[in-house]
N, C-alpha and C positions, 0 to 999 in steps of 0.2 A: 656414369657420373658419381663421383665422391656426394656421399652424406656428411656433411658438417653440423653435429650436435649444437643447437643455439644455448647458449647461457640463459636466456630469459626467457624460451619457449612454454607453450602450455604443459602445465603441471609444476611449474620453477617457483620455490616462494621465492618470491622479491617484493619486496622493498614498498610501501607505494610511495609514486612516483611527487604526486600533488601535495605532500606532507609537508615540505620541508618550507613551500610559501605561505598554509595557514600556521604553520609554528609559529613562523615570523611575525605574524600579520598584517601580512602583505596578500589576501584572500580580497577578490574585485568582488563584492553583494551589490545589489541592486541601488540599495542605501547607502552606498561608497559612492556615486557613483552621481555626479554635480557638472550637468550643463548649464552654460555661460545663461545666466537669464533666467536662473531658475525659480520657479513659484511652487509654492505646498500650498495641496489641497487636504481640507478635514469633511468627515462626516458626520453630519447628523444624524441621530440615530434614534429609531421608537427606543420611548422608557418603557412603557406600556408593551405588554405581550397583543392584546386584541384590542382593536379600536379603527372606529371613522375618525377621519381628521379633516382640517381646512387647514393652507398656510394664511396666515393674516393678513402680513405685510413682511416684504422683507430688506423695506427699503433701510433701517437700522442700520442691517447688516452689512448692506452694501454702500454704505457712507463710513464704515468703522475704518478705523486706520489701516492701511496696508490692504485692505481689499482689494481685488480685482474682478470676480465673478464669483454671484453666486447662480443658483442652479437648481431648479424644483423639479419634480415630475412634469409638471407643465409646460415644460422648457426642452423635451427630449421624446416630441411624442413621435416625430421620424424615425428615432429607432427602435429596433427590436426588441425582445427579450431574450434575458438566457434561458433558453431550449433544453431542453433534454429529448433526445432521440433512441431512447433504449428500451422505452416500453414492451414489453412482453404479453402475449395473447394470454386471455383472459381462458377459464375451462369453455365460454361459449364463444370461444373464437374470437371477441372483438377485442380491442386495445383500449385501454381504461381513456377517459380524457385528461388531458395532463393540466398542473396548474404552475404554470412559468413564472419564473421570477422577474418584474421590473427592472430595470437599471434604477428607476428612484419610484418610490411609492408614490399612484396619483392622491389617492383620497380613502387608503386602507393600509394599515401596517398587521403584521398578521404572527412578530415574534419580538423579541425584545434584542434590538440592535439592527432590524429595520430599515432601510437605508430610505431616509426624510427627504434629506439635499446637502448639497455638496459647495463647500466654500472656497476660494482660493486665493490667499493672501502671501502677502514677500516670506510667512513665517509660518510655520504650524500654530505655532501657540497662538498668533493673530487670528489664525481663519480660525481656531476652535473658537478664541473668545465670541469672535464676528458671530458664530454658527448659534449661540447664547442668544444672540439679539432677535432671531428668526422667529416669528410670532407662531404658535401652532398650537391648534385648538384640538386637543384628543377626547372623544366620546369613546369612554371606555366600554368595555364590553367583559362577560367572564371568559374565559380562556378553557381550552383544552390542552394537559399538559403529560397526561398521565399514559403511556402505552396501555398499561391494562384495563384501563377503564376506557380509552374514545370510543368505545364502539357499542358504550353502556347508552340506556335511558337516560335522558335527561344532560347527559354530557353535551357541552357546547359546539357547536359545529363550526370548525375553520371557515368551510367554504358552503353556508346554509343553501347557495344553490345546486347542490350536492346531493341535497337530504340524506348527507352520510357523512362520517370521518371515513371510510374505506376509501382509501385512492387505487386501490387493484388486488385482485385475486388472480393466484396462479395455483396449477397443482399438476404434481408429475406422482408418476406411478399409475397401479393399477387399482382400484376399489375395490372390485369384483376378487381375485387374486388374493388380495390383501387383507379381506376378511373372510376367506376360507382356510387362510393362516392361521389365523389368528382361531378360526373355531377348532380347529384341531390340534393347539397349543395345550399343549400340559402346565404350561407356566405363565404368565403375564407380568414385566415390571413397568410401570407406568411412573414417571419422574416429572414433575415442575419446576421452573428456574424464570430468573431472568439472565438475559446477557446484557450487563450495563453497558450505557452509552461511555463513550469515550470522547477524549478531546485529545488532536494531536502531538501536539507542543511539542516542533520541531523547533532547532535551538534558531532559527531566523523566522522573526514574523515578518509576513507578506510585504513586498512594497514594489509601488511602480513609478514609471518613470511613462510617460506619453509627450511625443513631440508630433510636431505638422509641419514636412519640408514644403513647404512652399515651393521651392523648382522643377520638384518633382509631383507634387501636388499628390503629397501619399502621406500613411502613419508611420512614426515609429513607437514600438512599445518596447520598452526595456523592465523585465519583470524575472525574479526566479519562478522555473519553472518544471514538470515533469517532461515538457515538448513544448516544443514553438511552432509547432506546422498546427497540432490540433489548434492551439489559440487562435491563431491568424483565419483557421476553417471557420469559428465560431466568432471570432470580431469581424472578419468580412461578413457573414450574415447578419449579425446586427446591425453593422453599418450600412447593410445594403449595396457593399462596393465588391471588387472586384480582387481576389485575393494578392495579386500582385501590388493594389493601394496600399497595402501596411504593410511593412516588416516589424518582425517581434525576433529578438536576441532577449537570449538567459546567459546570463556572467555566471559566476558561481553560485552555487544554490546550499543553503545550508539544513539541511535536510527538507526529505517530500513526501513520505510514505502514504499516498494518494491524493492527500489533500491538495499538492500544490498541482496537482492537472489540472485543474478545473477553472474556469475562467470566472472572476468573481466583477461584481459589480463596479469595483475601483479601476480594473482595466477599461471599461466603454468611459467612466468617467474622465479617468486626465486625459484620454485620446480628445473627446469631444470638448475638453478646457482646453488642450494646446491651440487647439483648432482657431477656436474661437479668439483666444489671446495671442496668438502666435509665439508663445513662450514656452520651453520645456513645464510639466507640471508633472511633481511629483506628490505621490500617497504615501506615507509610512503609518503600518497598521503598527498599537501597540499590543501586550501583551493580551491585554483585557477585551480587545478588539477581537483581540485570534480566539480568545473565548467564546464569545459573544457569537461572532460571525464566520469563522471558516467552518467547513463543510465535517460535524462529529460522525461518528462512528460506533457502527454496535445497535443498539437498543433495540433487544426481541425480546418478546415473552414467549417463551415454549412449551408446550407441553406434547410429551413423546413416550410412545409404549415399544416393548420390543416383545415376542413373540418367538416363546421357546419348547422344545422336546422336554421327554424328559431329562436328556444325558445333558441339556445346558446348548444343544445350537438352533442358533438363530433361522425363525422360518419365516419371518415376516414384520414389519416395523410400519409406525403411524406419528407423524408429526402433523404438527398443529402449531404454527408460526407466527404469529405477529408480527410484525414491521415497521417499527417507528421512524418515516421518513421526514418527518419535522413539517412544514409550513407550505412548502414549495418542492414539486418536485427536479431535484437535482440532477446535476448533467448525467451522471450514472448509476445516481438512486435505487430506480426501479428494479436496475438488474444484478445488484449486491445481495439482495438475499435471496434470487433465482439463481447466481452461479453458485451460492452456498448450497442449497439445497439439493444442485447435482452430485454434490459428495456427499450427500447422506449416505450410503453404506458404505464411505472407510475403504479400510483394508479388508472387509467382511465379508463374506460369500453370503450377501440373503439376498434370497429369492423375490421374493413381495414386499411393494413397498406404496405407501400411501402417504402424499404431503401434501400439506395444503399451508397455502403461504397469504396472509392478508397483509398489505401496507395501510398503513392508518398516518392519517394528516392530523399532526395538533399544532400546538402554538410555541413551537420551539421552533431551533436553528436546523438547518433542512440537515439532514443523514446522507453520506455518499460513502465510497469507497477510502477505506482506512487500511493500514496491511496486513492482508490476506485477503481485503473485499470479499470478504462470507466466506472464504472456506475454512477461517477462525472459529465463526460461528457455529458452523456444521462438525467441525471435529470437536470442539468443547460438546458440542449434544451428544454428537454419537461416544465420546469415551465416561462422559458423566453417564451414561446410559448404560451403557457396559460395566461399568462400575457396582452400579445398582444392582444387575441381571447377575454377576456374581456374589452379592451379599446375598441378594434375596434365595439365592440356589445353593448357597456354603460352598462356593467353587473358590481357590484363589483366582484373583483377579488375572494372573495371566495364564491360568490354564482355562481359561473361560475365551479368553483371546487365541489362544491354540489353537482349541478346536472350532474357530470359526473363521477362522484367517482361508483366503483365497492363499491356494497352494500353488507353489510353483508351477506345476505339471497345468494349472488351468490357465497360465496365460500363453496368447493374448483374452484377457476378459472384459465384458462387455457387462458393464452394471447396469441394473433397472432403470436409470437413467441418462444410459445411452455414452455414457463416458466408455474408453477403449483404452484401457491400463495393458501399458505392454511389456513392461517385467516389472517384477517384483519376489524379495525374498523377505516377506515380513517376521517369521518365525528365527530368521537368522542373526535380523537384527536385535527382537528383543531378544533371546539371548545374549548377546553378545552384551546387548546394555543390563542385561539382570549380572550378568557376570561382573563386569565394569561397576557396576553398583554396590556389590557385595551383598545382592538382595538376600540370601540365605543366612549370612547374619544378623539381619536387622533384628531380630529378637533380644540379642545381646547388647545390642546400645540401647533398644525399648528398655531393657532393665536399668542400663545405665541413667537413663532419663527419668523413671521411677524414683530410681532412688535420689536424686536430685529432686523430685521434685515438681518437674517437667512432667507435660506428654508427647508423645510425638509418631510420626504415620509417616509412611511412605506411598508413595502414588506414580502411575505412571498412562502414559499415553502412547498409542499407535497411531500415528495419522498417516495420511496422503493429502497431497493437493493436485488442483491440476494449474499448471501455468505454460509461461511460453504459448499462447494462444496460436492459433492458427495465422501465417500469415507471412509476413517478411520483413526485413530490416536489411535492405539493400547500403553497401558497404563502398566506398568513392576513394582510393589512395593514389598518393603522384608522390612519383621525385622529382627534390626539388632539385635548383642548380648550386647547393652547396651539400648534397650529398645525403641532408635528411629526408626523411619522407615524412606526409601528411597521408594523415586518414580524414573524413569528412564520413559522419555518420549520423543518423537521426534522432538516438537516442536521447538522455540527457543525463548526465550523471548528478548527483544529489548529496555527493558524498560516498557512493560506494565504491570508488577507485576505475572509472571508466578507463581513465589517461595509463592507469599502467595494464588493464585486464585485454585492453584491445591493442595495445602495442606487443603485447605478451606473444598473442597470435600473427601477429605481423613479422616479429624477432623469427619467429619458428618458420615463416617462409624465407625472408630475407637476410638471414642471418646477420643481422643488425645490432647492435646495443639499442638498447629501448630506450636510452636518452638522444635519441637520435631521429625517434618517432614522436611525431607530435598531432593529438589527437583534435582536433575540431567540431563541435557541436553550438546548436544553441545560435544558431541565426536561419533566418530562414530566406536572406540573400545568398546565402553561402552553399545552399541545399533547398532544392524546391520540392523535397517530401520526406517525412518520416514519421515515425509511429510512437515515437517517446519512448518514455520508460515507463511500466509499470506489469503487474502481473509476472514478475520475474523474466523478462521476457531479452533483455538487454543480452546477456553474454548466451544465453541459446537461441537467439535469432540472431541478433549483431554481432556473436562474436564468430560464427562460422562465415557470416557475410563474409567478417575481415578475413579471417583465415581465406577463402577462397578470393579476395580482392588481391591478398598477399601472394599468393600464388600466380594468377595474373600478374601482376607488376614482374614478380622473376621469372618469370618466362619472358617476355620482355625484355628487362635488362640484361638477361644472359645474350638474345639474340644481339642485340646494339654492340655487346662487348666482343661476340663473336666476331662481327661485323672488324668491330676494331682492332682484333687480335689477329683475326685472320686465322680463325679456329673456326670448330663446327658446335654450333650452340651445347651440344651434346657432354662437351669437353669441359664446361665452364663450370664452375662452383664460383659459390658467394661466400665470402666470409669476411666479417668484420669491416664492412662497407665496403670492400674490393671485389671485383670476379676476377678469376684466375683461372689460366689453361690449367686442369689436374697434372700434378705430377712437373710441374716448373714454375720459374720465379716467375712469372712474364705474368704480369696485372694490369688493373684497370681499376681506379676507383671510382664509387657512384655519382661523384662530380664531376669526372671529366665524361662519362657516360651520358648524363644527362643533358653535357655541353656538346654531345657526338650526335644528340638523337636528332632527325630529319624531322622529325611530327608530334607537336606535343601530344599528340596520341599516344606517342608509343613510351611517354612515361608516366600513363592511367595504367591503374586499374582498378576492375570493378568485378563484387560481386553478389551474390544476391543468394540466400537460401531460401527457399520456399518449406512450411511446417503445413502439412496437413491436419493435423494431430497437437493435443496440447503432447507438454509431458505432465511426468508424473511424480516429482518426487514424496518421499516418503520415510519415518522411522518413527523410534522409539524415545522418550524421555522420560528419564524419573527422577523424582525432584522427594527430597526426604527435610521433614519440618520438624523444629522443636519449640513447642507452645507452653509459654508459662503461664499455666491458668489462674493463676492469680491478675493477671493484666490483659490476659489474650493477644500477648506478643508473640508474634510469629517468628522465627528466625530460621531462615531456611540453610541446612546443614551441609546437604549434598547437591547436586545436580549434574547427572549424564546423561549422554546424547552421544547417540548414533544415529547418524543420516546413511541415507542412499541418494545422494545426488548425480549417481550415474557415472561422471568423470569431474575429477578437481584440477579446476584452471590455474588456480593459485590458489595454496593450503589458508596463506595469513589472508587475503582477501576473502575467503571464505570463512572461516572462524570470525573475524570482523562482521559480517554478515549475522550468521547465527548466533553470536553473543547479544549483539543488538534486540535479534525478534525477540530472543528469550527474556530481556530485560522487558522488553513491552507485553512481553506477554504475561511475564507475574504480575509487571504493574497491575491489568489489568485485572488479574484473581484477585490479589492482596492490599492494592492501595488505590484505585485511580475510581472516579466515580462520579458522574455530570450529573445533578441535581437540579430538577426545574422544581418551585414551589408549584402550588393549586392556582396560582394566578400566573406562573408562565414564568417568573422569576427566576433567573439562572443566579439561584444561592452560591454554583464553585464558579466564581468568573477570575482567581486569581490561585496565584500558588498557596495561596494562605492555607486556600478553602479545598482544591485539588492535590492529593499528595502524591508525587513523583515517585517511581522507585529509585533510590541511592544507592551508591555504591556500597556504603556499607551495610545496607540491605541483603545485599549477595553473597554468595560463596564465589572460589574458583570453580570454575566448569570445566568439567572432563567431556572435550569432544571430540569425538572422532568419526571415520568414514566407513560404511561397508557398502561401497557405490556396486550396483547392474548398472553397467552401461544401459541407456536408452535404444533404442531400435527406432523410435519413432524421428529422434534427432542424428544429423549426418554425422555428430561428433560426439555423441553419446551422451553428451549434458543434458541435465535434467529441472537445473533453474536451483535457488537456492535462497534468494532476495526476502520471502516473505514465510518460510518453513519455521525458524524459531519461533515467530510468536504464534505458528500454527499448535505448534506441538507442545512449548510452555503452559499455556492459561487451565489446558484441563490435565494436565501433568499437577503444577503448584496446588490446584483446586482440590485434586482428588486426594494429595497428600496429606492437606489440613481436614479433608472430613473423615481419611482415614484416621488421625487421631482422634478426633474428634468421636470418632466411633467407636473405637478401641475402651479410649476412656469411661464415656459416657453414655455408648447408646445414639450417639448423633446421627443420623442418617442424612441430615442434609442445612448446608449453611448456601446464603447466595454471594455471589461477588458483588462488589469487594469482600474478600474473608478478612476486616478491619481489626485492631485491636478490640476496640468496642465492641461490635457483633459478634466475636468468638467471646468473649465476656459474657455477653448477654447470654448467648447459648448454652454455655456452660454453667452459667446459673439458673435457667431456667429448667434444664435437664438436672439440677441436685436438687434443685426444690423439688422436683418429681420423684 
């Protein structure tokens, strides 16, 4: 059989495909999106971070113009709460007790945004005024707000039946091990930090849509989302029904980098308003809302020692984690700074290792999975750490990394905490980025910046993560009867080009034009399972599905063409929608093909990979700053990056990707920064107050690939979705304290590295 090379198969940049309808805007959001009859619902919301309450009366409310229902704790005690299921064994084996979050508060609010009760009127702006009128009597209480202090004396206790802010202890490694490392260390560098909390601020805030078909006597919820099977998993338990009672479709999503997996309280509320009203009800959350109440990210305080010979390698390492998981534990709270903590040792070969991980409950907005869900956190410790361990030894910073780096020859390797890295060239990468960097001249622009004036440092980081988790992403394609084909998969695209990345692999079996393939997600009538999207997990589980769905389907369609040519399947190639006997005119296109088949069987296909193993991608970034000390402006100069992402599906879809993390990941070093006051007060609740990284913040970035294929994945991907802002935040970071050092002596600033706090540092280091 002829091999026919597809134009848009795996490895082709093309195009993306989805581009040319949000240019327009002509992009379907959930908030576009108006059935006949529709009613807005608002929420009431605690001012107050801690406090008992009573509602008074809410008959006001429900006499104001436009009202239709309003809706108290008291009103909804049939259902459930949102659950979280991920708790992790505690060192004496049990599972901490969790504390779930209401759908509406009975008679305690425990963060500030709170969900009180819920109104719904012909108008937003009505049901807000309506929600005004709601009588409610708050007995205030002090708050606990601070990570580093709830576990202090005297501090307030979220949940006093508790007799602790602790909501759980974990701890991996060995003790014993770990501090016979550590006594026979020539060296010790021991670092404190915090990792600020973040907030996500995707360009779409949250909104839902809940209806009640009456004929069929079931839900619908129409919500952007990261998956709609997990939703339906967690509204069917709440509702007590039967998972087939709701269906949930996600339309477009404008971005979701974890937050939007999670099921929040506005989805049980319009379901349980349509119900009741028989009228579509829609939520639209605004900016101040997504502040306030979707699910932030980040906030640890750590403290971490590493444990060295004399020649500088690493024999043993000890972390000390804090976990600020906010009020309530969230859908996958618990286990964000337990996957982190499985990457403490990096790309590093150490031997002994000891973590201990505490969650702490206060009086803010609950903490869950942000992008990278902790393996952000763990590579900002372990390279701020490594950073250290070469100051404090006079090593440069990357020959400190050299000689501790896991070497080729040792994989497959199996770290302290049970992760199984199955290739990796880390030493090839950093060079490859010190090269790219023009690390060996940076002396000569340091002079440059001198003499201007300036100061400035270069930094860089080694990461790995693990993604693509264990599991599958079973992959559903048909031809149709006009020649195109449909995929049906369970993911959810958010913005990262699903519609052209899984056509890409379908092109390479069926040799098809990719506008020819049309991608389907995002109902859960349409598809009765899937696994979303998140943890990078999309085009290394879902995209080999399709590749092997694709493959099915033509085998298939050559036999039917066989059939109708009067050839032996063996004879048939596909190209550009036709099969053809090789070596003659004689064809068949995939519409009359489909018009031939005997059993709509036989124009599916399906396929399914199974991951035992995450993967592991991994590289280098170094990011070079030029600080004007006189204001503590930062203005970051260079930025390279080389990955190992294993195999590249699409160059421009990938770069798109890795531009992105790295932009969230400075933010986080240099600008972004959640602020609760002593009373629980969310001081950054608007863009005023929260500063965004900007475009002209950035330089161009020099990125490029030096992919090992995987061995753990059938296609040798390695995931790519959540790696920029893994590798950026202690890149940018390390950069500003290497100036900072250089100049003054600085050994350590915290993020955000702000205009202001490098001011402050630097004058407090000249006074000295």
């Amino acid at each position: 059989m002829t091999v026919v090379t597809p134009k848009f198969g795996m490895g082709a940049s093309v195009l993306r495909r989805e581009d040319q309808a949000f240019i327009k805007g002509l992009g379907r959001y959930t908030d576009d999106i108006q059935p006949a009859g529709l009613l807005h619902g608002y929420v009431l919301r605690s001012p107050v971070a801690k406090a008992s309450f009573t509602v008074g009366s809410t008959e006001a409310a429900k006499a104001a113009s436009g009202v239709h229902l309003v809706l108290t704790g008291a009103d909804l005690a049939h259902l459930g709460k949102l659950k979280s299921g991920v708790m992790q064994r505690q060192p004496d084996g049990t599972k901490a007790p969790t504390r779930d979050i209401p759908v509406l508060c009975h008679d305690r609010v425990n963060y500030v945004g709170d969900a009180v009760a819920f109104v719904v009127a012909d108008n937003r702006a009505l049901a807000q005024d309506a929600a005004e009128l709601i009588e409610v009597d708050y007995e205030g209480e002090d708050a606990a707000s601070g990570t580093a202090t709830a576990l202090d004396e005297g501090t307030p206790l979220v949940w006093p039946e508790l007799g602790s802010n602790r909501a759980f202890s974990y701890h991996i490694g060995d003790k014993a091990k770990t501090a016979a490392a550590f006594a026979r260390a020539a060296h010790v560098t021991r670092i404190e930090f915090i990792n600020n909390r973040l907030v996500c601020n995707y360009m779409e805030p949250r909104s839902a849509i809940g209806e009640w078909n009456t004929q069929e006597n079931r839900f619908v919820l129409t919500t952007g989302s990261q998956g709609v099977h997990s939703m339906q998993y967690i509204l069917a338990d709440i509702f007590k029904i039967k998972k087939n009672q709701l269906r949930v479709i996600t339309p477009d999503v404008g971005g979701g980098f974890g937050p939007k997996s999670f099921v929040y309280r506005e989805h049980p509320l319009v379901l349980e308003a349509a119900r009741r009203l028989g009228r579509p009800v829609k939520w639209a959350g605004d900016r101040t809302e997504h502040f306030l109440t979707d699910a932030q990210g980040r906030d640890n305080v750590v403290t971490a020692e590493m444990a060295m010979d004399k020649d500088g390698r690493f024999l043993g390492m000890k972390v000390d984690l804090l976990a600020n998981i906010g009020a309530y534990i969230s859908q996958y709270g618990p286990f964000i700074p337990y996957i982190g903590v499985s990457m403490s040792t990096g790309v590093y070969d150490i031997q002994a290792l000891d973590v201990s991980v505490t969650g702490l409950y206060t009086n803010t907005c609950p903490v869950d999975a942000y992008r990278g869900a902790g393996r952000p956190e763990a590579a900002f410790l372990l390279e701020k750490l490594v950073d250290a361990c070469a100051h404090d030894l006079g090593l440069p910073v990357e020959e400190i990394r050299r000689r501790n780096f896991i070497r080729p020859e040792q994989f497959p390797y199996r770290t302290q905490t049970d992760r199984l890295y199955d290739t990796g060239e880390f030493a090839g990468h950093m060079d490859r980025a010190i090269e790219q960097a023009e690390w060996q001249a940076f002396p000569e622009r340091l002079a440059q910046s001198k003499a201007a004036g300036k100061i400035r440092g270069i930094g860089m980081a080694t990461y790995i993560e693990a993604c693509a988790f264990p599991g599958s992403e079973p992959a559903f394609v048909e031809l149709n009867g006009d020649g195109t084909v449909t995929l049906k998969i369970g993911t959810q695209t958010n913005g990262q080009g699903h519609a052209t990345a899984y056509a890409q692999f379908l092109s390479e079996k069926l040799h098809l034009d990719i506008g020819k393939i049309h991608v389907r997600q995002g109902d859960t009538d349409e598809l009765k399972a899937g696994g979303g999207t998140g943890g990078s997990r999309s085009i290394p589980l879902g995209g080999v599905s399709a590749s092997r769905a694709g493959e099915d389907l033509a085998i298939k369609i050559r036999r039917i063409a066989a059939d109708e040519l009067e050839a032996s399947a063996d004879d048939i190639e596909l190209s550009n929608g036709v099969a053809r006997i090789v070596g003659t005119d004689r064809t068949i296109d995939f519409s009359s093909i489909a018009k031939a088949a005997k059993n709509p069987d036989d124009l599916k296909g399906f396929g399914e990979f199974v991951q035992d193993e995450c993967t592991y991608p991994n590289g280098t970034h170094i990011c070079e700053v030029e600080i004007d000390p006189d204001t503590g402006v930062t203005e970051i100069v260079r930025y390279t990056i080389v990955d190992d992402f294993g195999v590249t599906v699409n160059p421009i879809l990938l770069a798109g990707q890795v531009h992105g993390g790295v932009v969230q990941g400075i933010g986080q070093a240099l600008t972004e920064n959640t602020v609760y006051d002593e009373d629980g007060q969310l001081l950054t609740a608007s863009f005023m107050d929260y500063a965004m990284p900007r475009a002209d913040d950035l330089p161009f970035f020099h990125f490029e690939t030096r992919n090992v294929p995987s061995t753990t994945n059938a296609l040798g991907i390695k995931g790519a979705g959540e790696a920029g802002t893994i590798g950026a935040t202690p890149a940018a970071l390390n950069a500003v304290t290497d100036a900072l050092y250089r100049a003054y002596g600085i050994r350590h600033i915290d993020m955000p590295a702000t205009p202001a706090r490098i001011w402050a540092a630097i004058q407090e280091a000249a006074a000295k």
